[in-house]
C-alpha positions as a Markdown table, in Angstrom:
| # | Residue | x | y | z |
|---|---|---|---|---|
| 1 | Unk | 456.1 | 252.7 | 54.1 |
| 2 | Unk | 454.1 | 250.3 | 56.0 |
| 3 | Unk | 450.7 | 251.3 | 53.6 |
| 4 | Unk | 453.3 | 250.4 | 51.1 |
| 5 | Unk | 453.7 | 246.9 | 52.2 |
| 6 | Unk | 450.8 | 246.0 | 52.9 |
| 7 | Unk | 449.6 | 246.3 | 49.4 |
| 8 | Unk | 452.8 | 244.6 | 48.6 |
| 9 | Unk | 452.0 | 241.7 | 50.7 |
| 10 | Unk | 448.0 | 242.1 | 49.5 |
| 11 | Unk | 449.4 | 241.8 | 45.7 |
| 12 | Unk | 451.6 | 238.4 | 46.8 |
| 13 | Unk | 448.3 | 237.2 | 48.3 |
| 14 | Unk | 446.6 | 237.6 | 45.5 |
| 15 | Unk | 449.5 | 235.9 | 43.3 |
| 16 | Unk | 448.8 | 232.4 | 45.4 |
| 17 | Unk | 447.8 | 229.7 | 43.3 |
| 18 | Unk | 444.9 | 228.6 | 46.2 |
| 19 | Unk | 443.7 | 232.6 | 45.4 |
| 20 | Unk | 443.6 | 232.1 | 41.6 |
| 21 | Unk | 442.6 | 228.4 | 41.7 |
| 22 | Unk | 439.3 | 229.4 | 44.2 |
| 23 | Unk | 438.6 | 232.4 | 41.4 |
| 24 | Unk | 438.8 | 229.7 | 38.7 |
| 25 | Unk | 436.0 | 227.9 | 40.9 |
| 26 | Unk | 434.0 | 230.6 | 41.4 |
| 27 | Unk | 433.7 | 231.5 | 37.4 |
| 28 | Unk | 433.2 | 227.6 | 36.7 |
| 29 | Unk | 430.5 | 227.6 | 39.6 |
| 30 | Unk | 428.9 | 231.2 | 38.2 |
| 31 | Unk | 429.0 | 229.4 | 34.4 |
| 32 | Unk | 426.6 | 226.5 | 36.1 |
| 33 | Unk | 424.3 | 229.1 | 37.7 |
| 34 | Unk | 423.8 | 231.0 | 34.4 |
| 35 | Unk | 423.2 | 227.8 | 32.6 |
| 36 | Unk | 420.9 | 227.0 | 34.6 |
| 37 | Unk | 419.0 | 230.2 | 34.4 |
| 38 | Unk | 418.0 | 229.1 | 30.9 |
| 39 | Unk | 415.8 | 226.7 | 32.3 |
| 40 | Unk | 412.4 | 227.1 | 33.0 |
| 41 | Unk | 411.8 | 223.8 | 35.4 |
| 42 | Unk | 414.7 | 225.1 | 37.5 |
| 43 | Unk | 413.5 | 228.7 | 37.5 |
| 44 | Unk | 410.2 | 228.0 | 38.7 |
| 45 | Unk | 411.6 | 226.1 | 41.6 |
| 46 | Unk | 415.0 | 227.6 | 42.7 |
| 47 | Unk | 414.9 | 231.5 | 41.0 |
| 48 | Unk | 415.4 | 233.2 | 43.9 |
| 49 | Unk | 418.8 | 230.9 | 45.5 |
| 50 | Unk | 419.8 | 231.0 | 41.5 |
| 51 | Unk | 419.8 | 234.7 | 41.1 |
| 52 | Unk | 421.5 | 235.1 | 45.2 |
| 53 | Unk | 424.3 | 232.6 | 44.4 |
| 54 | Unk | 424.7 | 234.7 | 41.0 |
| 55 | Unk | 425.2 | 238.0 | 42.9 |
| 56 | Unk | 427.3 | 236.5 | 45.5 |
| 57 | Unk | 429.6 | 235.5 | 42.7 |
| 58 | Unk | 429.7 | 239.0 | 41.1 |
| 59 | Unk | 430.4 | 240.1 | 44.6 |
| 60 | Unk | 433.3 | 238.1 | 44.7 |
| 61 | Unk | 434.6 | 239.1 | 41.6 |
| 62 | Unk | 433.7 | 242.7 | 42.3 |
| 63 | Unk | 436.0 | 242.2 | 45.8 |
| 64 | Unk | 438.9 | 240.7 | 43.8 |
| 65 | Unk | 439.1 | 243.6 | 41.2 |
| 66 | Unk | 438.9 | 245.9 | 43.9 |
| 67 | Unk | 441.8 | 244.3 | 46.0 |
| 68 | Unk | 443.7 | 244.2 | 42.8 |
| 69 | Unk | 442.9 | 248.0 | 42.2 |
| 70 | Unk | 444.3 | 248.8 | 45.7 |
| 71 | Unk | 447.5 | 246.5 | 45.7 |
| 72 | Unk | 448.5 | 247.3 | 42.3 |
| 73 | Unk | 447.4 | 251.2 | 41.5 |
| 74 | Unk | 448.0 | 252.4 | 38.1 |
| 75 | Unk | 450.0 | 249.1 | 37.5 |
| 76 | Unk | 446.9 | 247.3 | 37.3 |
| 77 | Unk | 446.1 | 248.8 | 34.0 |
| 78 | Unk | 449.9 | 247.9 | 32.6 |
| 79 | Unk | 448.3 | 244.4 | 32.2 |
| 80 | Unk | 446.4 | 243.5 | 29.5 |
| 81 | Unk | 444.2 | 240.4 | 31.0 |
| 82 | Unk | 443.8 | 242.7 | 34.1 |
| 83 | Unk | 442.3 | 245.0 | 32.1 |
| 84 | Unk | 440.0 | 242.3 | 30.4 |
| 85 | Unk | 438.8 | 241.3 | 33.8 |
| 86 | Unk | 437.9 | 245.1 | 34.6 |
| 87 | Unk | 435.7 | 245.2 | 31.1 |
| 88 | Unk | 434.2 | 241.8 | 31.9 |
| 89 | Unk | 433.1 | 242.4 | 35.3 |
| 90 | Unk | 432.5 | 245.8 | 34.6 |
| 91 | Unk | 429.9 | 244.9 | 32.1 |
| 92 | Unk | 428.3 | 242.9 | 34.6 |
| 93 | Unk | 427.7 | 245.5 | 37.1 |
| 94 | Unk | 425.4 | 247.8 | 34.2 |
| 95 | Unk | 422.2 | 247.6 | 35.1 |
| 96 | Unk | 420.2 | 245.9 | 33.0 |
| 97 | Unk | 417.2 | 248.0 | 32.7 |
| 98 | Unk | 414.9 | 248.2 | 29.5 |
| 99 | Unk | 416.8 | 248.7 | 26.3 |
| 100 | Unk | 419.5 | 247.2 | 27.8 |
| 101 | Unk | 417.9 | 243.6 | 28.6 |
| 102 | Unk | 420.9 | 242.3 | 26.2 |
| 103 | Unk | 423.1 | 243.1 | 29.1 |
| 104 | Unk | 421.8 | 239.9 | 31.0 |
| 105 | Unk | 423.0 | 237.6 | 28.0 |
| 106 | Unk | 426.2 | 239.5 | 28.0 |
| 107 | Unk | 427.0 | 238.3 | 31.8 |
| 108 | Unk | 428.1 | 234.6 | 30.4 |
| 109 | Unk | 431.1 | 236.7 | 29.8 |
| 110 | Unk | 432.4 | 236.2 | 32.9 |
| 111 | Unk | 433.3 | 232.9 | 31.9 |
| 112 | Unk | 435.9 | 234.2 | 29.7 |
| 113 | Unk | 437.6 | 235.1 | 32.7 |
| 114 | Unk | 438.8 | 231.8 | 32.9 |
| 115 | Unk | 441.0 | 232.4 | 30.2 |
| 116 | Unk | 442.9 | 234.7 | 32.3 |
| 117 | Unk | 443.4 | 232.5 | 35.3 |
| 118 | Unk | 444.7 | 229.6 | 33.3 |
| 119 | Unk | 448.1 | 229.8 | 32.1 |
| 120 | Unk | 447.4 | 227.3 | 29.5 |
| 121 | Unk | 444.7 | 229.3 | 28.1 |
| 122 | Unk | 446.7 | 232.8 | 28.0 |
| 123 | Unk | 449.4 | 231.2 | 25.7 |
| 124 | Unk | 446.2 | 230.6 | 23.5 |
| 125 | Unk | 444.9 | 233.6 | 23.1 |
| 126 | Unk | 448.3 | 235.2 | 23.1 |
| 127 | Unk | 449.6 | 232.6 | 20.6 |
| 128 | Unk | 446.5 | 233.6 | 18.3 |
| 129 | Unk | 446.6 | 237.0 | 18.6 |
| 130 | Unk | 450.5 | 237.5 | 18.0 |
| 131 | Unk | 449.6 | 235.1 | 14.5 |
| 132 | Unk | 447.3 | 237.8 | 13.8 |
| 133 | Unk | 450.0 | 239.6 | 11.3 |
| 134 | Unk | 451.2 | 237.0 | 10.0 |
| 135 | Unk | 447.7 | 235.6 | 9.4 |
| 136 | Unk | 446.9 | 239.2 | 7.5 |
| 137 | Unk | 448.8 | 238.1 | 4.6 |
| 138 | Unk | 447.7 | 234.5 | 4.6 |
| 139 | Unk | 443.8 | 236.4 | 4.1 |
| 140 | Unk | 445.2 | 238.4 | 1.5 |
| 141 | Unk | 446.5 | 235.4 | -0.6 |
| 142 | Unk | 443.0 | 233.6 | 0.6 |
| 143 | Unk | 440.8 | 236.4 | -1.1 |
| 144 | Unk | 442.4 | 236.9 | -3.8 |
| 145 | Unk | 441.9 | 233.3 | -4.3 |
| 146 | Unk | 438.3 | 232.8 | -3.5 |
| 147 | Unk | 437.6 | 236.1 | -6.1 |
| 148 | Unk | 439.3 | 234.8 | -8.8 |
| 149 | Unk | 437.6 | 231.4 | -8.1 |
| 150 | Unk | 434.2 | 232.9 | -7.5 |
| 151 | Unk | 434.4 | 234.7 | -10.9 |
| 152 | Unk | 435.3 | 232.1 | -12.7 |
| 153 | Unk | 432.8 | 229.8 | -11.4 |
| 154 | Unk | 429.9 | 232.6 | -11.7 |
| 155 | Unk | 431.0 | 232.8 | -15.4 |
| 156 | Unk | 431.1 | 228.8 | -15.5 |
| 157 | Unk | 428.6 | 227.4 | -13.8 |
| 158 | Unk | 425.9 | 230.4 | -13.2 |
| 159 | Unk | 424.8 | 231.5 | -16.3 |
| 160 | Unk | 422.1 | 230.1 | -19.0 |
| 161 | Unk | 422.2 | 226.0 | -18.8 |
| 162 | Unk | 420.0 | 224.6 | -22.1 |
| 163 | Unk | 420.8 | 221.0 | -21.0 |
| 164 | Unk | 419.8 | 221.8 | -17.4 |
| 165 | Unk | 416.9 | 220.3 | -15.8 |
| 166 | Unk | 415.0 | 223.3 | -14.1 |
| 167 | Unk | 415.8 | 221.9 | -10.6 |
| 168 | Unk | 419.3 | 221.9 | -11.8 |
| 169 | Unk | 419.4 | 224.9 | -12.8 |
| 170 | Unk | 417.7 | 226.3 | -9.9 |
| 171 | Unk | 420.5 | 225.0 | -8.0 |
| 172 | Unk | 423.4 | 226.3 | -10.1 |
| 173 | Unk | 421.7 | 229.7 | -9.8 |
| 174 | Unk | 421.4 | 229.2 | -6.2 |
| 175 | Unk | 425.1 | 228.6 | -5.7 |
| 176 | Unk | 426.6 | 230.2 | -8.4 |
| 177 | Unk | 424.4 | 232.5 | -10.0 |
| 178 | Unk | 426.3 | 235.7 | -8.6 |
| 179 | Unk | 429.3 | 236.7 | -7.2 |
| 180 | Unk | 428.1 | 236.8 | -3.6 |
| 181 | Unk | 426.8 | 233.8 | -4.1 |
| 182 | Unk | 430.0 | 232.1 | -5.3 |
| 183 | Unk | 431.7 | 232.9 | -2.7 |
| 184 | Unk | 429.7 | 232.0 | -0.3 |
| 185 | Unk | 429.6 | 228.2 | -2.0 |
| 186 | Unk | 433.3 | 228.2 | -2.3 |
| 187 | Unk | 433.5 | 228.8 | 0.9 |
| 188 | Unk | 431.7 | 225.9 | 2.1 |
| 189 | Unk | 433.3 | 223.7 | -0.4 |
| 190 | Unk | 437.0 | 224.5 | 1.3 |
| 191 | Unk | 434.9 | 223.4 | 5.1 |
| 192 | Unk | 434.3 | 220.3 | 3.0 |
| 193 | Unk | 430.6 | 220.5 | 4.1 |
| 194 | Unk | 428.7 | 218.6 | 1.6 |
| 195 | Unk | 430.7 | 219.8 | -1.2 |
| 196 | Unk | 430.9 | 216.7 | -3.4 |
| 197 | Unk | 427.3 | 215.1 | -3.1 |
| 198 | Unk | 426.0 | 218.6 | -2.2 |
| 199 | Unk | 427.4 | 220.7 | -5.1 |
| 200 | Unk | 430.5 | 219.1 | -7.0 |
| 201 | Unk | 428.5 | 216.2 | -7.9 |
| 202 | Unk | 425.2 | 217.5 | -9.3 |
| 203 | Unk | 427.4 | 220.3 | -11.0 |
| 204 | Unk | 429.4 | 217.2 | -12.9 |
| 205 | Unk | 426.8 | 215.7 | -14.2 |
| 206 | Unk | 426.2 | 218.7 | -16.8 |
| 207 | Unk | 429.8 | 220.2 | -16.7 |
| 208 | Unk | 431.8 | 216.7 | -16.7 |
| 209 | Unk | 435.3 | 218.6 | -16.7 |
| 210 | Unk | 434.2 | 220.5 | -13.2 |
| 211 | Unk | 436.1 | 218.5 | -10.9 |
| 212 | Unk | 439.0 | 220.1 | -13.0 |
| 213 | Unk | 437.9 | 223.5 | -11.1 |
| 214 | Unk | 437.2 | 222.4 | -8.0 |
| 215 | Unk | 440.0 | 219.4 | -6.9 |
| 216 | Unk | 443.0 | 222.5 | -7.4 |
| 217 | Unk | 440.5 | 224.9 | -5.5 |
| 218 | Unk | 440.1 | 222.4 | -2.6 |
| 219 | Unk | 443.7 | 221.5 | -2.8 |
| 220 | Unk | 444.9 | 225.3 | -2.7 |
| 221 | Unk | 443.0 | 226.5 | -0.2 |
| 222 | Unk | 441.9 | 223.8 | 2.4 |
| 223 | Unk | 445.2 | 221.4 | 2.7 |
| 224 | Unk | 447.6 | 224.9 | 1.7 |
| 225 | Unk | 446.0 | 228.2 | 2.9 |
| 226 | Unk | 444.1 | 226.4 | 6.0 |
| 227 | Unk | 447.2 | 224.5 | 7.0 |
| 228 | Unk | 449.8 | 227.1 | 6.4 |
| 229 | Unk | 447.3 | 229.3 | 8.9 |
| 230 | Unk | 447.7 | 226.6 | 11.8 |
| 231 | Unk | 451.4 | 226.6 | 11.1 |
| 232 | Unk | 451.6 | 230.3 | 11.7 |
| 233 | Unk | 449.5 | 230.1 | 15.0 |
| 234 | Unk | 451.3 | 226.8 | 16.3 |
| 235 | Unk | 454.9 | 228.8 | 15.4 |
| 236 | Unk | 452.9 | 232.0 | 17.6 |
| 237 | Unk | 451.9 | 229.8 | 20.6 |
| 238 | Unk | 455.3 | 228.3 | 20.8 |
| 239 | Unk | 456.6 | 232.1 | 21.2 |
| 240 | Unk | 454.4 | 232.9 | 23.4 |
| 241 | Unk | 455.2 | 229.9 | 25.6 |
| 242 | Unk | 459.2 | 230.7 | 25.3 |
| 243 | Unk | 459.0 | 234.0 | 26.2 |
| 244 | Unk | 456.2 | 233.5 | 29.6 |
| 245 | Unk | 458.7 | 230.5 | 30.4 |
| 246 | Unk | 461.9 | 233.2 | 29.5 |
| 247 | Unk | 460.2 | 235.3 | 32.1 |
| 248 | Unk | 459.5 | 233.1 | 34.7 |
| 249 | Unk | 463.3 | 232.2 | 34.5 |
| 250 | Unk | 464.3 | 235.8 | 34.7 |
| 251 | Unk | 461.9 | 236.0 | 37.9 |
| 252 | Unk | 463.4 | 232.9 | 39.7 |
| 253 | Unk | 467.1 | 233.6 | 39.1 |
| 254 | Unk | 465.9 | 237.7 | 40.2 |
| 255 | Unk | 464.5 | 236.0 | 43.5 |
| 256 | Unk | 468.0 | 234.0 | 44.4 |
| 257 | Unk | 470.3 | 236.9 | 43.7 |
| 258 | Unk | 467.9 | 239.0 | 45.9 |
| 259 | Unk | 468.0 | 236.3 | 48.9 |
| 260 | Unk | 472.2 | 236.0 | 48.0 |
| 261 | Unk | 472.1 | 239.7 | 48.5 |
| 262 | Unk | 470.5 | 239.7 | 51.3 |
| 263 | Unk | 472.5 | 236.2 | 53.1 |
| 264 | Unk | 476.0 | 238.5 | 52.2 |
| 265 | Unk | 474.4 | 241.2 | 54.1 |
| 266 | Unk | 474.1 | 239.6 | 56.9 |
| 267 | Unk | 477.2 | 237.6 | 56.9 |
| 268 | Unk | 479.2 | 240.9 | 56.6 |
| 269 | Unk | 477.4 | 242.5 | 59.7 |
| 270 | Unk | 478.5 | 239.4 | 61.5 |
């Protein structure tokens, strides 16, 4: 009972905003240290107090998993960013030996970990992931779009061109001249990267009804498709944040009927 407890008491520690607030420190302190590891004047200089502070960090880390571990149990797994922490720092304590050198990159993770510690962040990724579904149709109706749109700019714009210069048609062949190819100019024609003076404009001045191809393409998929996309993860992150402020609600009024519970206990003994 009194082991019990404890670990109660070490989990409410560990709850305290100062707790998570000094853990969001550390990672933005470790994400300074491993940036500067990528420079040379400072590693010449500092390497050794660089690569100490970094493994007094992961030590820290290490101790907070660890604490969480023994206050929680098997309840530590129930959570889904607890169990993100584990992987993160867990991938930083592999040792990064030869053929696993990449290892060393991968310990900027860490950073991510600030996603968990910030509740703002959590509605994020929770917001984006619970769009995911909804999203999977949206790609549907996207691809189906970009292939029909890819074919019939392959077959409109990529074959033979008689009134081509050859730099023109080295271009056309360049962006349209497969399907692969298509699609991948499509593609950065709905980002709006240089798509009128880098493709739609040069592509007009042979085909001079083109813009009748590519104004509904643009207009389908970057101000409908995109837009319907950022409707679906607003809509998600405004769930998210109803049910995480549903929850803290059911928490609070859980707290005051146990303390009423426990004032009536005590005014009946009296």
């Amino acid at each position: 009972m009194a082991d019990q407890t404890f670990r109660t008491r070490m989990a409410d520690f560990l709850d305290r905003p100062q707790v998570r607030n000094f853990i969001i420190g550390v990672i933005i302190f470790n994400a300074i240290i491993l940036g500067l590891e990528t420079s040379d004047v400072v590693m010449a200089r500092y390497s050794g107090l660089i690569y100490a502070l970094d493994r007094l960090c992961l030590g820290i880390f290490v101790a907070e998993i660890a604490l969480k571990l023994f206050a929680l149990g098997l309840r530590f797994f129930r959570n889904g960013w607890n169990i993100f922490d584990f992987i993160i720092v867990g991938i930083a304590l592999v040792p990064a030996g030869q053929g696993l050198a990449v290892l060393r990159a991968l310990r900027i993770l860490r950073v991510l970990r600030v996603v968990s510690g910030v509740p703002s962040l959590r509605r994020v990724v929770e917001g984006l992931l619970t769009a995911l579904p909804g999203m999977g149709s949206v790609f549907l109706l996207m691809s189906i779009i970009f292939y029909i749109g890819a074919v019939m700019a392959t077959k409109l714009f990529g074959g033979p061109c008689p009134t081509c210069t050859p730099d023109q048609a080295a271009n056309f062949q360049e962006w349209f001249g497969s399907l692969g190819q298509s699609l991948y100019s499509l593609f950065q024609i709905m980002t709006l990267e240089s798509w009128s003076m880098g493709i739609v404009r040069p592509v007009q001045e042979v085909y001079p009804y083109a813009w009748m191809f590519f104004v509904p393409f643009i207009m389908v998929t970057t101000f409908a498709v995109v837009n319907l996309i950022v409707g679906l993860v607003v809509n998600s992150m405004q769930d998210a944040h109803s049910e995480e402020s549903n929850a803290a609600t059911d928490k609070y009024r859980d707290e005051v009927l146990e303390r009423l519970k426990v004032i009536e206990e005590r005014l009946e003994k009296r």
